[in-house]
C-alpha positions in Angstrom: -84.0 -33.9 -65.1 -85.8 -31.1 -63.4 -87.9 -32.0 -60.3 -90.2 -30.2 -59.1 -90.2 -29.9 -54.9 -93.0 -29.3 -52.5 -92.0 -27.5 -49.1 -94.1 -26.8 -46.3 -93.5 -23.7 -44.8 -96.9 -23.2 -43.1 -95.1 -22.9 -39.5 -92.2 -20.1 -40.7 -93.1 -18.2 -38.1 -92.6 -20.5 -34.9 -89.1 -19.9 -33.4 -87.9 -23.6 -33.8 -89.2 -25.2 -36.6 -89.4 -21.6 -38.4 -86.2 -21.0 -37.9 -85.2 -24.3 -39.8 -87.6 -23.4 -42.4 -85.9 -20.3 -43.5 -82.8 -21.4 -43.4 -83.9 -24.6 -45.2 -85.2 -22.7 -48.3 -82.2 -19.9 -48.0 -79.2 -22.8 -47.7 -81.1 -24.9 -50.7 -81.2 -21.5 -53.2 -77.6 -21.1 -52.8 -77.1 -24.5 -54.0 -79.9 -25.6 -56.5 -80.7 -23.7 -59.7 -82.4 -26.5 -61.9 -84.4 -27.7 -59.8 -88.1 -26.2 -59.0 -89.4 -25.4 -55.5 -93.0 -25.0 -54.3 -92.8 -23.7 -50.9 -96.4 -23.3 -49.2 -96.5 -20.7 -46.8 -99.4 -19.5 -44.8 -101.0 -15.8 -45.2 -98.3 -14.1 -43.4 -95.6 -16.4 -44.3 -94.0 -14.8 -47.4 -92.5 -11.6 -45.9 -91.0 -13.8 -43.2 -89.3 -16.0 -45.4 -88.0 -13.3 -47.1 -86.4 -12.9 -51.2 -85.4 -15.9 -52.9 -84.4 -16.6 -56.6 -87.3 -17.5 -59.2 -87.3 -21.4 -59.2 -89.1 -20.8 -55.8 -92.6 -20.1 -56.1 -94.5 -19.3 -52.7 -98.1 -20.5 -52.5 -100.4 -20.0 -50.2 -101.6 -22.6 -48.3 -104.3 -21.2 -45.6 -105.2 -25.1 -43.8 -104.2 -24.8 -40.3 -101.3 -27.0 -39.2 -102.3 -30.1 -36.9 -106.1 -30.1 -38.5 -108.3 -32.0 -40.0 -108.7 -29.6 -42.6 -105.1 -30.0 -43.5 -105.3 -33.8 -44.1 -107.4 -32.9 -47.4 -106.4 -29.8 -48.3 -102.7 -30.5 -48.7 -103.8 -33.7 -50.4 -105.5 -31.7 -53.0 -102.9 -28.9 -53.5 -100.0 -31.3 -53.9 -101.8 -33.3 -56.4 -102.8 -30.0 -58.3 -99.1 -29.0 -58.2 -97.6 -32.3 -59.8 -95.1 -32.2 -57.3 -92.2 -35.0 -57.2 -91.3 -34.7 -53.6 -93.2 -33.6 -50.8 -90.5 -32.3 -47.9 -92.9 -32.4 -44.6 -91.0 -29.9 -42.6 -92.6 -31.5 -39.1 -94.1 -34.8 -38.3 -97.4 -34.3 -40.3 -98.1 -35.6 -43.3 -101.6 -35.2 -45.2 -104.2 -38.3 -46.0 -102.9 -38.6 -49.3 -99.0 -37.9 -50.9 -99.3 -38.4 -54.1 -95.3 -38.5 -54.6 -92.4 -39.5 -52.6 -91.7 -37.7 -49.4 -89.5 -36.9 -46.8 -90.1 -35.6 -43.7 -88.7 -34.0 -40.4 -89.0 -35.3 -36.9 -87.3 -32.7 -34.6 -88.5 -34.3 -31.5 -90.7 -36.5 -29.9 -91.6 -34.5 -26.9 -95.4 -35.4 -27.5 -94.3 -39.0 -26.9 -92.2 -38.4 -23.8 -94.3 -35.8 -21.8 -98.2 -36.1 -22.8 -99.4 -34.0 -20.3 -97.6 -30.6 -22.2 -100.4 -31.3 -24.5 -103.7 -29.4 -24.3 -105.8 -32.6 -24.3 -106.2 -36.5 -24.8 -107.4 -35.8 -28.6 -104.5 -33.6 -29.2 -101.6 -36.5 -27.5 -104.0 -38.9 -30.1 -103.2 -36.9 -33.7 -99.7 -36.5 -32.8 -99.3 -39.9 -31.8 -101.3 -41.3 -35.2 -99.5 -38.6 -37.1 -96.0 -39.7 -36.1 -96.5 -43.4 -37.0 -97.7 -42.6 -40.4 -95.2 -40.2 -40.9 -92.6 -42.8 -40.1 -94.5 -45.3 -42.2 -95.3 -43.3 -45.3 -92.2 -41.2 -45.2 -89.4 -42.4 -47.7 -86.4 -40.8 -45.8 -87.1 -39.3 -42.1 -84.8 -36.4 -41.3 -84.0 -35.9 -37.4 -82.0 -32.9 -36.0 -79.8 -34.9 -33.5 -78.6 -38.4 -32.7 -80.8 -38.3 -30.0 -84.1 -37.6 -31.9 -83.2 -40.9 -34.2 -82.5 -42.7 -31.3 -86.0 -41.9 -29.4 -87.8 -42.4 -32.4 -86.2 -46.3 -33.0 -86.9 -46.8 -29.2 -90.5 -45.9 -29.4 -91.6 -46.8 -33.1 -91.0 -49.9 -35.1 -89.2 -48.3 -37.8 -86.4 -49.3 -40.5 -83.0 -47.1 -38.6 -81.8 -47.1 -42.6 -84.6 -44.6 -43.4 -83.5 -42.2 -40.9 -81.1 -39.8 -40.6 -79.6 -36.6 -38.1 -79.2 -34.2 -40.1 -77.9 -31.2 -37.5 -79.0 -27.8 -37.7 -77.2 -24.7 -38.2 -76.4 -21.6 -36.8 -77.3 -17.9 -38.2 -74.3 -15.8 -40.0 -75.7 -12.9 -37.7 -74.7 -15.2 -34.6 -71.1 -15.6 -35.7 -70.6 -11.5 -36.4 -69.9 -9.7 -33.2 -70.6 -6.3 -32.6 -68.5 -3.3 -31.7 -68.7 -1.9 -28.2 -70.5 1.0 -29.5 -73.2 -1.0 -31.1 -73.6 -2.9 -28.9 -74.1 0.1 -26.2 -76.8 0.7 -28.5 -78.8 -2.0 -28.5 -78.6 -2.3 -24.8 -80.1 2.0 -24.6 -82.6 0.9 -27.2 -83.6 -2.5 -25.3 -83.7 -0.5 -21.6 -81.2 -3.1 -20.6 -78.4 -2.5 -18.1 -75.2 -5.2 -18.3 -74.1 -7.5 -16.4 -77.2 -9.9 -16.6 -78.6 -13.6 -17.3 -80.3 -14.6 -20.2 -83.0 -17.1 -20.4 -84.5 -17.6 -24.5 -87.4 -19.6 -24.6 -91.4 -20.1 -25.0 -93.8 -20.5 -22.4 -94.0 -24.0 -23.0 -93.9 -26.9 -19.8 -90.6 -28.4 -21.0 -88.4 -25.1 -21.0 -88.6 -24.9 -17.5 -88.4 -21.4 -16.6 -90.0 -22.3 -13.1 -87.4 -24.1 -12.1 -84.6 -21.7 -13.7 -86.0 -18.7 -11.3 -85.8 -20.9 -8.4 -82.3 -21.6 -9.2 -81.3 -18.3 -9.7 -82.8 -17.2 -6.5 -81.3 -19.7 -4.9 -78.0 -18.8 -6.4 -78.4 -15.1 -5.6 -78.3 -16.3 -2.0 -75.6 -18.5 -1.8 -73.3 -16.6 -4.1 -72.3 -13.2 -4.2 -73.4 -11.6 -7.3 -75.7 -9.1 -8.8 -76.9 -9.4 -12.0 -80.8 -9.8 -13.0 -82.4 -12.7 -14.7 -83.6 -11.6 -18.4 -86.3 -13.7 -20.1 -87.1 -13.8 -24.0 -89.8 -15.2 -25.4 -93.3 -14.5 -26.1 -95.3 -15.8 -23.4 -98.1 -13.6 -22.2 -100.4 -16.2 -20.9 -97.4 -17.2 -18.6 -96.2 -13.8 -17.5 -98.4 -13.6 -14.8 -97.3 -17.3 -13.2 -93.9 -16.4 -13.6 -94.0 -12.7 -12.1 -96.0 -14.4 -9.3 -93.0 -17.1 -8.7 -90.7 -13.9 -8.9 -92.8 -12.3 -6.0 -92.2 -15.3 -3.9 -89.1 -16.0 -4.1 -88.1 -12.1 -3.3 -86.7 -11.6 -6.2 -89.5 -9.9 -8.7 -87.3 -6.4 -9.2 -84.7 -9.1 -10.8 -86.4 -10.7 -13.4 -87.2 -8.8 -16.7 -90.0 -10.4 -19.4 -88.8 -8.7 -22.0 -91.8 -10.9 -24.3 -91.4 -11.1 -28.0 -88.2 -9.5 -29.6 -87.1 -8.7 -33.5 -84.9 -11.2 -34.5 -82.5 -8.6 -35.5 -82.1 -7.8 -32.1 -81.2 -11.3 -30.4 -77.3 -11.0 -31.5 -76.9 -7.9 -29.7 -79.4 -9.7 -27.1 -76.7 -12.3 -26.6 -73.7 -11.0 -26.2 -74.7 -8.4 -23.8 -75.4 -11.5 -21.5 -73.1 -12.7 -19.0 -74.3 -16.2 -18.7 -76.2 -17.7 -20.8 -79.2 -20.4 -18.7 -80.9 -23.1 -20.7 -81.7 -26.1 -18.9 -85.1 -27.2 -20.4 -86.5 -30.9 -20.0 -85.9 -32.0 -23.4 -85.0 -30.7 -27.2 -84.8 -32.3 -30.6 -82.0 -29.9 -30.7 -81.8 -26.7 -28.5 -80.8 -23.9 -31.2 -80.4 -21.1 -28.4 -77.3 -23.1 -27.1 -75.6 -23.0 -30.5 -76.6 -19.4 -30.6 -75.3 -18.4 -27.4 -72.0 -20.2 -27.9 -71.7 -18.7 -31.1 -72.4 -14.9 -29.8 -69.8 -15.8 -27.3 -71.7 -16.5 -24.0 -71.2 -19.2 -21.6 -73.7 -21.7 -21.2 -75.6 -23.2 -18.7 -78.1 -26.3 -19.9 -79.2 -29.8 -19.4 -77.7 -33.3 -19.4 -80.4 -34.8 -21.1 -81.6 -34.9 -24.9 -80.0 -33.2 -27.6 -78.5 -31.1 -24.7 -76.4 -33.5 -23.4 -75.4 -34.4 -27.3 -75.1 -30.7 -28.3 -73.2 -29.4 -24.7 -71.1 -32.1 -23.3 -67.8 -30.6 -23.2 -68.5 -27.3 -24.3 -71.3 -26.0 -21.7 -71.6 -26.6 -18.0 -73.9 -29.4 -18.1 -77.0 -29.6 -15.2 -79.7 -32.0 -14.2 -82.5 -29.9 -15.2 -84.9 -30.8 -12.2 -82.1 -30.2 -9.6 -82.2 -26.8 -8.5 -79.6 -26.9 -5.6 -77.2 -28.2 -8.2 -78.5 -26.0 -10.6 -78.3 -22.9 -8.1 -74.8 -24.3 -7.3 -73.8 -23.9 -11.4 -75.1 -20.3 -11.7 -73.3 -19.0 -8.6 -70.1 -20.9 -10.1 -69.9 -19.2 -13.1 -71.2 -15.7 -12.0 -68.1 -15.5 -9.5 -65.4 -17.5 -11.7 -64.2 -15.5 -14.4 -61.6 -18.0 -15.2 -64.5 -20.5 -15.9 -66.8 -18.4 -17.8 -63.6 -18.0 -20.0 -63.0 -21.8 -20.7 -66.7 -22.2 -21.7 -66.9 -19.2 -24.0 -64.0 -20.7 -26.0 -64.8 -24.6 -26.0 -68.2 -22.8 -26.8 -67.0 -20.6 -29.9 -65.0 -23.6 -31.2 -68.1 -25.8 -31.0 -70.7 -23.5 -32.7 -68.5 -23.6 -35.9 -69.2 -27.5 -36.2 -72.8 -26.0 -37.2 -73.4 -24.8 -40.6 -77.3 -24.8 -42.4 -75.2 -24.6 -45.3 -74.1 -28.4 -44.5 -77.7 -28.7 -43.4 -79.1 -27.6 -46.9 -76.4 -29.5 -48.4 -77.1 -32.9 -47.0 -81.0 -32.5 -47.1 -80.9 -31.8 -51.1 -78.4 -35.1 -51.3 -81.5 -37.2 -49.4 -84.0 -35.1 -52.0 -81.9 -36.6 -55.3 -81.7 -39.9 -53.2 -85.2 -40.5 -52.6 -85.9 -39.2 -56.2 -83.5 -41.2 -58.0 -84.4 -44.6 -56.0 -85.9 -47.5 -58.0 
């Protein structure tokens, strides 16, 4: 029997969730001829989900995501399409399904931190959105062990329904790059090696205030000289951050280097020294996977997914200390013999990540929930 699958895709072009996305719909065409796939994408969303084969049709679906608008619209356009499943690709799900479902809860940072969110309304939807997700949902699909076990320690929810499914990481991250290309990149980038590398949005929980405190602290205490490069689109942050910078003494060593083509975050990566990502909390963390894979050392938190995705592979950190964190940078800025260990127990452990698996597993749960009495 042919099914016919509804994907929301609306969000393609956030880093996180976006980055799932594409991979999503990429790993599932490799593996899934007869079935068909209705993959809504917003008005800029088909070029950056790129080709795939013809039992994917893209459709546009213009209702902004976390809306009001969205609760009826999707309703509407998921009736109209006869879909059989409807794969909510974040914790939303419209006012009506009118099929099964199965949706994807990467975190439940709203939960945990509240005040990240713009306002008491906003910390409301997510928080009535997340319980009927959980309700109405026929499978739930988590990124880590940790992202099942906060949601069955803040919802009432049957654990049988849910499931870590991890995510993957990129081909692209896996292929490294001759000297000379790489030398490339760095000319075309205007950036000079050896450096740090910090990959993240502006967001509360990535804690970029605390990492350039660190690293100025570290770049006192320890003796090398390297400057701090930050990636991520952030340009109603840059001013904070360049204004931390200035404080600290240290603004001529931090480079914003704002939003980048993806194409050039391999070549991003390896040309890094030391790879710093010790945010509050993740339903994941894909830039440590990355960073492993590309053959950097890493630097993140013992907490979350972190803690799940880097114990024993990564130097592990308590995100809010910054002496100890100060105390990890200068450690593996001046131990080569260290930086060594963790780029190998990093390679071997960003080869247990595959979105082929991912796609895999997530069409298994799609025939599951379709084939259930």
């Amino acid at each position: 029997m042919t099914y016919r699958i509804a994907i929301d895709a609306r969000k393609i072009r956030d880093f996180g969730i976006g980055t799932y996305i594409r991979n999503l719909c990429h790993g599932l065409a490799k593996l899934d001829e007869d079935n068909r796939y209705l993959v809504l994408v917003g008005a800029t969303g088909k070029e950056a989900l790129g080709p795939l084969p013809e039992n994917f049709e893209l459709i546009t679906a213009n209702a902004p995501v976390y809306s009001l608008r969205e609760q009826v619209t999707l309703s509407w356009r998921l009736y109209r399409l006869g879909a059989d499943l409807y794969h909510a690709t974040h914790y939303v799900l419209p006012a009506v399904v009118p099929c099964r479902a199965v949706v994807t809860i990467h975190d439940i940072i709203h939960v945990l931190y509240p005040e990240f969110l713009p306002s008491r309304l906003a910390f409301f939807y997510a928080q009535r959105m997340m319980r009927r997700s959980l309700a109405r949902g026929d499978r739930i699909i988590t990124v880590s062990k940790n992202s099942r076990s906060d949601l069955l320690r803040y919802y009432d929810v049957d654990e049988s329904r849910i499931e870590a499914v991890y995510n993957g990481v990129e081909d692209l991250y896996h292929q490294h790059l001759e000297a000379v290309d790489l030398d490339r990149w760095m000319q075309q980038l205007d950036l000079e090696r050896p450096y740090l590398l910090f990959v993240g949005n502006p967001k509360p929980h990535k804690n970029l205030d605390n990492v350039i405190r660190a690293y100025a602290k570290a770049r006192e205490t320890h003796d090398f000289d390297a400057p701090l490069v930050c990636v991520g689109s952030r340009p109603e942050a840059d001013f904070k951050i360049r204004q931390r910078a200035e404080q600290l003494g240290i603004s001529a060593d931090v480079r914003l280097l704002g939003h980048v083509a993806q194409e050039a975050l391999p070549a991003i990566y390896q040309g890094a020294t030391l790879f710093l990502y010790p945010t509050l909390y993740e339903g994941f963390g894909l830039p440590v996977v990355e960073a492993m894979a590309s053959g950097v050392p890493v630097i993140t938190s013992n907490t979350s997914a972190l803690e799940e995705i880097g114990q024993g592979y990564a130097h592990l950190v308590d995100p809010l200390d910054i002496d100890a964190m100060a105390q990890a940078i200068g450690h593996c800025m001046t131990d080569a013999d260290h930086r060594q260990a963790l780029i190998e127990m990093g390679l071997k452990r960003a080869r247990e990540f595959s979105w082929q698996r991912t796609a895999r597993r997530t069409l298994e749960i799609y025939l599951e929930v379709l084939e259930a009495k």
